[in-house]
C-alpha positions in Angstrom: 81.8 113.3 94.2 83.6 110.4 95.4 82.0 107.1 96.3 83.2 106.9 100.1 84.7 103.4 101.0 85.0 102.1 104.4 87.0 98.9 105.1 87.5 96.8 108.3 90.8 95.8 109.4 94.0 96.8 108.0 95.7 93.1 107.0 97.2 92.1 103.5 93.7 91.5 102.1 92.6 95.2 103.3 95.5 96.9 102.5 95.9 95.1 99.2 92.0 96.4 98.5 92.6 99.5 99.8 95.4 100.3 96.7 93.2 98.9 94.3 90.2 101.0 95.4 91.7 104.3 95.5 93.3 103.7 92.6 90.0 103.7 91.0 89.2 107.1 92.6 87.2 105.7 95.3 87.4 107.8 98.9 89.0 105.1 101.1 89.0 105.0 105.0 90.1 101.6 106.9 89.3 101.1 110.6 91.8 99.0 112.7 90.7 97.8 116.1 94.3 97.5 117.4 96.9 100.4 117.9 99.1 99.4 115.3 98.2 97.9 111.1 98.7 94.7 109.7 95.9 92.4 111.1 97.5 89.3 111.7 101.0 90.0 110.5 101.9 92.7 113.3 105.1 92.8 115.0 106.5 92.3 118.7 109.9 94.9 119.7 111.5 94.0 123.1 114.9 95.0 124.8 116.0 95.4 121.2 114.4 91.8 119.9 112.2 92.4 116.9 110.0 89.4 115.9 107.2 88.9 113.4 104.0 88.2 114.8 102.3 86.1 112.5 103.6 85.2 109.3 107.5 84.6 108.6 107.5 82.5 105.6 108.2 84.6 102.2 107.0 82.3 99.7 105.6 83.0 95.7 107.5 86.2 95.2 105.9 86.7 92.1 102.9 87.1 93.2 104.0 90.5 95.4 105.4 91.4 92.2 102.5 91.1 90.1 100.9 93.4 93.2 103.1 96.5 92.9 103.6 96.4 88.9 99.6 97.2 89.2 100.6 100.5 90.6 104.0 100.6 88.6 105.9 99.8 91.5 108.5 97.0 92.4 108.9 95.3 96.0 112.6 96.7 96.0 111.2 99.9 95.8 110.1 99.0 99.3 111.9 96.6 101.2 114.9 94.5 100.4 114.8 90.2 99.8 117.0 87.8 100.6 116.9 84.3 99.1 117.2 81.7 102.1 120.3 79.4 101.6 119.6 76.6 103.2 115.2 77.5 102.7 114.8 75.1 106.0 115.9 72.0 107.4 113.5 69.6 108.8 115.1 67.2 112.4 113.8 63.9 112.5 115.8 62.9 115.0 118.6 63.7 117.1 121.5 65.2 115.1 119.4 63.5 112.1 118.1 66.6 109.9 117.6 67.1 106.1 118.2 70.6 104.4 116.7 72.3 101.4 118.8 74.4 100.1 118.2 76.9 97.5 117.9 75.5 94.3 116.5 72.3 92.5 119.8 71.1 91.6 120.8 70.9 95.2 117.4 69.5 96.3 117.7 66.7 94.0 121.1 65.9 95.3 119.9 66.1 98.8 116.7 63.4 98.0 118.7 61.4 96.2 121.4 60.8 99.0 118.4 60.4 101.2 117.4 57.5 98.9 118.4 56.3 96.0 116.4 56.9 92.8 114.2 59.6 94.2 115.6 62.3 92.7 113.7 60.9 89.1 110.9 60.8 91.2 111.0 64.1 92.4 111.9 66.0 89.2 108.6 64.3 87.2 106.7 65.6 90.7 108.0 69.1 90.6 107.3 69.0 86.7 103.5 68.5 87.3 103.7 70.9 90.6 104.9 73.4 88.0 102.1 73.2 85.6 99.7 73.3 88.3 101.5 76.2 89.6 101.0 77.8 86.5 97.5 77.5 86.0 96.5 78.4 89.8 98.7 81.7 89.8 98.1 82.8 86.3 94.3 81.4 86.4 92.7 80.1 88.8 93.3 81.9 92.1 92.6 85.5 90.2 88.5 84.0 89.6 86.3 85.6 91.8 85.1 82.4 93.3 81.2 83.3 92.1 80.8 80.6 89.7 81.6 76.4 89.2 82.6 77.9 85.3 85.7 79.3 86.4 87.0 76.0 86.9 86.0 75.0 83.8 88.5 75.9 81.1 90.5 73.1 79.0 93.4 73.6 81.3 91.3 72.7 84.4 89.1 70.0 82.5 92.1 68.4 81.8 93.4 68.3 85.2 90.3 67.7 86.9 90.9 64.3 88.1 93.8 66.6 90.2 90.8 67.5 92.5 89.4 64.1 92.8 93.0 62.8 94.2 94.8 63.8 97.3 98.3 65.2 97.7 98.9 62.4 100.4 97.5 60.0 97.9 100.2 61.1 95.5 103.2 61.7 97.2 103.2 58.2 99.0 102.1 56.7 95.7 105.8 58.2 94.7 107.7 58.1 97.6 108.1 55.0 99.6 110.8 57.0 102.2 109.0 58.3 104.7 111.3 61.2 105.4 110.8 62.4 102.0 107.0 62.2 102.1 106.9 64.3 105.2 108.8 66.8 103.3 106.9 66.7 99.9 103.6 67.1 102.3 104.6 69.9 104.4 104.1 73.1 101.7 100.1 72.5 102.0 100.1 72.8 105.6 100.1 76.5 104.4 96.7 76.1 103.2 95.1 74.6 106.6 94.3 71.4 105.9 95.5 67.3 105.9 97.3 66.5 102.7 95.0 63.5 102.6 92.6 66.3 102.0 94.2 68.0 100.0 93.7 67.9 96.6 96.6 67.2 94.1 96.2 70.0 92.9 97.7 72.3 95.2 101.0 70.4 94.5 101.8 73.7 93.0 103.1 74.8 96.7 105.6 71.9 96.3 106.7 74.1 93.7 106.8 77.3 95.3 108.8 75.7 97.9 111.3 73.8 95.5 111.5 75.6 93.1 110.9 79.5 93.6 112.3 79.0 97.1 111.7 81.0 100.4 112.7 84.3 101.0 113.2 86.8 103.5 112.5 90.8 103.7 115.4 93.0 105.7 114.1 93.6 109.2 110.9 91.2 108.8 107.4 90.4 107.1 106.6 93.6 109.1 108.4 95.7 105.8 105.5 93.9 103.6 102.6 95.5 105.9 104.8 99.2 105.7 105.1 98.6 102.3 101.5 98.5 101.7 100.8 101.0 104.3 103.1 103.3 102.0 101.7 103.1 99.0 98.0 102.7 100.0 98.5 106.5 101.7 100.1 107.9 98.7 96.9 106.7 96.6 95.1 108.7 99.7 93.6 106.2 101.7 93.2 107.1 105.3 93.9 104.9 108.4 92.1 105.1 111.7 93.7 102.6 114.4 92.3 102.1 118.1 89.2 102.3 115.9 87.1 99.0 116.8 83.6 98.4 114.4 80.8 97.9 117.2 78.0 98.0 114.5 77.3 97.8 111.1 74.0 100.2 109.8 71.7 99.2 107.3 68.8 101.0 105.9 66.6 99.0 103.7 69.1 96.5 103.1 71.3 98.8 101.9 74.6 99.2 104.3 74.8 102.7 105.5 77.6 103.2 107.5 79.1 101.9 110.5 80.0 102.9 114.0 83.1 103.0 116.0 84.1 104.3 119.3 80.4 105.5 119.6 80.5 107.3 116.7 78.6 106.9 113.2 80.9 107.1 110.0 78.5 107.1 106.6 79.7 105.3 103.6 79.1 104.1 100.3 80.2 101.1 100.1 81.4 98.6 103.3 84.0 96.1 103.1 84.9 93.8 105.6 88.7 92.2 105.7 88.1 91.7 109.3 87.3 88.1 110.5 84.1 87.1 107.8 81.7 85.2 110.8 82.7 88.3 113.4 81.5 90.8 110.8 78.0 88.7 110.2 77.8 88.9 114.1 77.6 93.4 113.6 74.1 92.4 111.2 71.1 91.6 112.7 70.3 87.7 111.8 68.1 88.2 109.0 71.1 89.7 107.3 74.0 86.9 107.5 74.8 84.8 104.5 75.9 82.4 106.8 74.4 80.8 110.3 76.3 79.2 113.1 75.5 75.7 111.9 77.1 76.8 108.7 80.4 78.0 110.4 80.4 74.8 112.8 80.8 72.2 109.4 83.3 73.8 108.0 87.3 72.6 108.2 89.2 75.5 109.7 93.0 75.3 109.7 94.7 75.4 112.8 95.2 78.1 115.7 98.6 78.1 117.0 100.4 77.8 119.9 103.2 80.7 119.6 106.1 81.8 121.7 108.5 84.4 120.7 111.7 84.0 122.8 114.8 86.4 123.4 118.6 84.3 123.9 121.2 85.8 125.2 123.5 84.1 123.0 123.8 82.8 119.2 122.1 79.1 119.0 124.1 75.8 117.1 122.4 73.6 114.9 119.3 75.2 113.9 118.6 77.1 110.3 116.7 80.6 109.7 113.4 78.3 109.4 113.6 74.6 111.2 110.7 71.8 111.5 110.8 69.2 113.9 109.3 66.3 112.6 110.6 63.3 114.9 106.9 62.5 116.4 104.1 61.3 114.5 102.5 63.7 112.1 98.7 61.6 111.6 98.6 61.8 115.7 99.2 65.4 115.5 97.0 65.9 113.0 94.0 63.6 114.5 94.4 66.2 117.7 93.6 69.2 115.1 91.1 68.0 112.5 89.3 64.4 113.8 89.2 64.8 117.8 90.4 68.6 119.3 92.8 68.5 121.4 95.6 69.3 123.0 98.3 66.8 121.5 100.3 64.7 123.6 103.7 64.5 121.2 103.0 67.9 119.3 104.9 68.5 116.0 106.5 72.2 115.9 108.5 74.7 113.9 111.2 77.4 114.9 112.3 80.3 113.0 115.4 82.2 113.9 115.2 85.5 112.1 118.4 86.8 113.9 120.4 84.2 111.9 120.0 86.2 108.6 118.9 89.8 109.9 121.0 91.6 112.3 117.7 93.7 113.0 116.3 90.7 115.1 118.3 90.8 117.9 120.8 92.5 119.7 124.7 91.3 118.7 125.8 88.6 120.0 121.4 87.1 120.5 119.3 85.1 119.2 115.8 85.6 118.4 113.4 82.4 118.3 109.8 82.3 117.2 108.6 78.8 117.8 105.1 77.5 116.9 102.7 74.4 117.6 99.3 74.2 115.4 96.8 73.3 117.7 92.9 72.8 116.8 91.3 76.0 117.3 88.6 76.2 120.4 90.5 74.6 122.0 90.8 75.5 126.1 93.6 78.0 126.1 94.9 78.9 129.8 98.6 80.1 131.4 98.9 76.3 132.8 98.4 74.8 128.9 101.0 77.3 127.3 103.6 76.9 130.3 103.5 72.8 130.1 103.8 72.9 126.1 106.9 75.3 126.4 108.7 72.5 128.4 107.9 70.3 126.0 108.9 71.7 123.2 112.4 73.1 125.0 112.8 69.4 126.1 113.1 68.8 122.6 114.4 71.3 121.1 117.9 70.7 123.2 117.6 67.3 123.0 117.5 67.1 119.3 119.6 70.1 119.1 122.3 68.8 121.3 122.6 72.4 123.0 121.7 73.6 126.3 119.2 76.7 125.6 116.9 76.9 128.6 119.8 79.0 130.7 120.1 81.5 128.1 116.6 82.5 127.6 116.0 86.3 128.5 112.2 86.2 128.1 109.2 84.4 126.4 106.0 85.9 125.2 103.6 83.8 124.2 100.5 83.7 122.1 97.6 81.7 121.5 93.7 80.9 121.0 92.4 83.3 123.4 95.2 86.0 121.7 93.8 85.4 118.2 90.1 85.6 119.7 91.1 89.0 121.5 93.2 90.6 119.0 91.7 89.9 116.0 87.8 88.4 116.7 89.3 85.4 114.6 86.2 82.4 114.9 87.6 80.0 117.3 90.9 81.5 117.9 92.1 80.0 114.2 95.1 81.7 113.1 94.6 80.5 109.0 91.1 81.0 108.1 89.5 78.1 106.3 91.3 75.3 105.1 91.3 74.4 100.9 89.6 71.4 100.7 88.0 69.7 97.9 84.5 71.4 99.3 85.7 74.8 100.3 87.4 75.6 96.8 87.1 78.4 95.5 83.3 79.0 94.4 82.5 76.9 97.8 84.2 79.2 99.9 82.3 81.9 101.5 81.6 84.7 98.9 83.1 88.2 98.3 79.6 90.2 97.9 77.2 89.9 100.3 73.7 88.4 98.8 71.5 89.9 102.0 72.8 93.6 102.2 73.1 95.7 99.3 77.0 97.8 99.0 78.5 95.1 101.6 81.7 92.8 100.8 84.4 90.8 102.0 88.0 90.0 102.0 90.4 88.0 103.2 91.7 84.2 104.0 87.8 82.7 104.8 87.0 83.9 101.1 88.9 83.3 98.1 91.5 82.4 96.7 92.5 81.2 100.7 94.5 81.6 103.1 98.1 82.9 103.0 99.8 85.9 102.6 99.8 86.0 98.7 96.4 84.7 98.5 95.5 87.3 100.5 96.8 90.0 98.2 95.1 88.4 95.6 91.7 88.4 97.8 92.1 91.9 97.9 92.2 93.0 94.0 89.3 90.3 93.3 87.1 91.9 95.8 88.5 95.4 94.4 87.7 94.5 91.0 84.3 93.2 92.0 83.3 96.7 94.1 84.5 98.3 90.9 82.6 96.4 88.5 79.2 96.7 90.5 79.9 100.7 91.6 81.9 102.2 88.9 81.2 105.8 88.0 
């Protein structure tokens, strides 16, 4: 008989597990607490506007492609990519923007214009971002995360002084233009924390943006999640949605089952790619791995402020994917990480989905996603969100040089209190936990429970990180784990 499989939540992590699990012959069943799959990475339709909820950046497409060759598949059989050209452009001012475009040639021509030189500069830092890029995605970020020794290999040992650096440390040690820094330190603002704490060696998302470039799938991010919905049925797992965990039963230390909607389901095995401190909080205390205090110390990345925005006609001057970089970034960032807060000048980003994919928007529209980090817990009320919207729109015309506000058909917004509701996310972050140098992979919280026997965990507060590949890749570790502790 098969071993019987529960998992919680239905995100890239969980869906991702779910292949790998079945695949192995296990009986799979995931329970999603919301009425539709994908965790985090759901999807808003209104009056013909389609927008991605939570992620919309395509980035390592190898990485999806090392996914579906495991089930001798190909992402084309699935959904179909386009390669961004520009990838962004980043304002700095008004009418004062840089563009990457979509290959290193042109990047190098575009920081060399910027300054003089830099293009030499840039090419020996890509060249190292490479390696390292190498080593993470063909090493590293497919360990476990159970042991210090998995950083110990001669590739590792002799980078290691790359995890006693910063990126910060070693992009302004290059780059004396501060426009170009900015640019060079943006990538790891994927992985939730500071580049100056940051280790150099997650340079390797300098080249995953440079140099493998961003990427977008026909009608949305939303065609990943359906993707993985797809081929996790035909390997015969089942989804229940509207189907919320209230409890988690253990006998003997041993998990048992769980309940949902007031009824028990038994299982074999429970994993958990739901929100890693919520699921603690189903477990009596003497069976978390982790206490409050523990939760409190640790760097999470950012919540976000997010508003997704229907115009009733096509916008100038923006790209696909657009930063806005004209305040300062350390303010910004001291309002996150040092002192919460809600930030006085705040930093933001704009995608415009409807530029690429007809799908987005009705003809002749625009669809807008625009999105402010913010330092999760922070006080989230209808007030907050409507003042930040001005501010941002202020902005965004100004340094635009385009009247928008008159065209806007609606605004949905979503924030803290959304990401608490929705998805039990500790303190409303909308990352997981930032990679810093202490909550690298073995210091991150661990797959496999040590408390309760047959309970694990998946997802962006456990290894590799947070992300949407990382969290493909957090789903085979904990897969392979389960298998190698519960094969038949």
């Amino acid at each position: 008989m098969k071993q019987q499989i529960i998992i919680i939540g239905s995100g890239f992590s969980s869906l991702s597990a779910s292949c790998y699990l079945a695949k192995a012959g296990y009986d799979v069943t995931i329970f999603e607490k919301n009425n539709t799959i994908g965790g985090r990475a759901r999807q808003l339709k209104k009056d013909g506007f389609s927008f991605d909820i939570g992620p919309t950046w395509y980035w390592m497409p190898d990485v999806f492609e090392r996914f579906f060759k495991d089930f001798n598949k190909k992402p084309s059989e699935y959904y179909t990519l386009e390669k961004l050209n520009p990838a962004y452009s980043v304002y700095f001012d008004k009418n004062d923007f840089i563009t990457i475009e979509n290959t290193l040639d042109k990047i190098y021509d575009a920081f060399e214009k910027e300054e003089s030189g830099s293009s030499k500069l840039l090419k020996k830092f890509i060249d190292k971002a490479k390696d390292n890029y190498n080593i993470a995605i063909k090493d590293l970020v497919y360990n476990p995360g159970v042991s210090p020794l998995e950083l110990v290999t001669l590739k590792t040992i002799i980078k290691l002084d790359q995890f006693f650096s910063t990126i910060k440390k070693d992009v302004r040690r290059a780059f004396k233009n501060e426009r170009l820094a900015k640019i060079l330190e943006f990538p790891v603002l994927f992985l939730g924390a500071k580049p100056s704490d940051t280790p150099s060696f997650y340079s390797f998302m300098n080249y995953a943006d440079f140099g493998l470039g961003t990427f977008h799938p026909k009608k949305g991010m939303y065609q990943v999640i359906l993707a993985l919905e797809t081929l996790s049925k035909s390997l015969g797992v089942k989804i229940k949605t509207n189907a919320p965990v209230e409890d988690i039963e253990i006998l003997g230390k041993k998990v048992i089952g769980i309940t949902s909607n007031g009824e028990n389901y038994s299982c074999d095995i429970l994993l958990s790619g739901a929100d890693y401190h919520h699921t603690e909080t189903l477990l009596k205390p003497e069976f978390r791995q982790y206490s409050e205090k523990y939760w409190e110390n640790k760097t999470f990345a950012p919540s976000s402020l997010l508003f997704y925005v229907g115009f009733n006609k096509k916008l100038k001057n923006v790209n696909h994917h657009t930063l806005f970089f004209d305040v300062d970034f350390d303010k910004h960032a001291h309002s996150i990480y040092d002192n919460p807060e809600w930030p006085d000048e705040p930093l933001f980003y704009a995608s415009f989905p409807s530029i690429t994919d007809s799908n987005a928007a009705p003809e002749g529209k625009e669809a807008g996603i625009f999105l402010i980090p913010l330092a999760p817990g922070l006080k989230d009320t209808k007030k907050l969100r409507s003042e930040f919207f001005t501010k941002i729109m202020d902005r965004f015309e100004t340094l635009t040089s385009q009247n928008v506000r008159s065209s806007i058909l609606f605004a949905e917004s979503f924030c803290i209190n959304d990401f608490i509701k929705d998805y039990n996310s500790y303190k409303g972050n909308a990352y997981g936990m930032a990679n810093t140098l202490m909550q690298t992979a073995f210091l991150r919280p661990k797959l496999k429970s040590n408390k309760v026997k047959n309970l694990y965990f998946t997802g962006q507060l456990t290894v590799p990180g947070p992300g949407v590949p990382p969290s493909l890749i957090s789903g085979k570790l904990v897969a392979e784990l389960i298998n190698k502790h519960h094969a038949n």
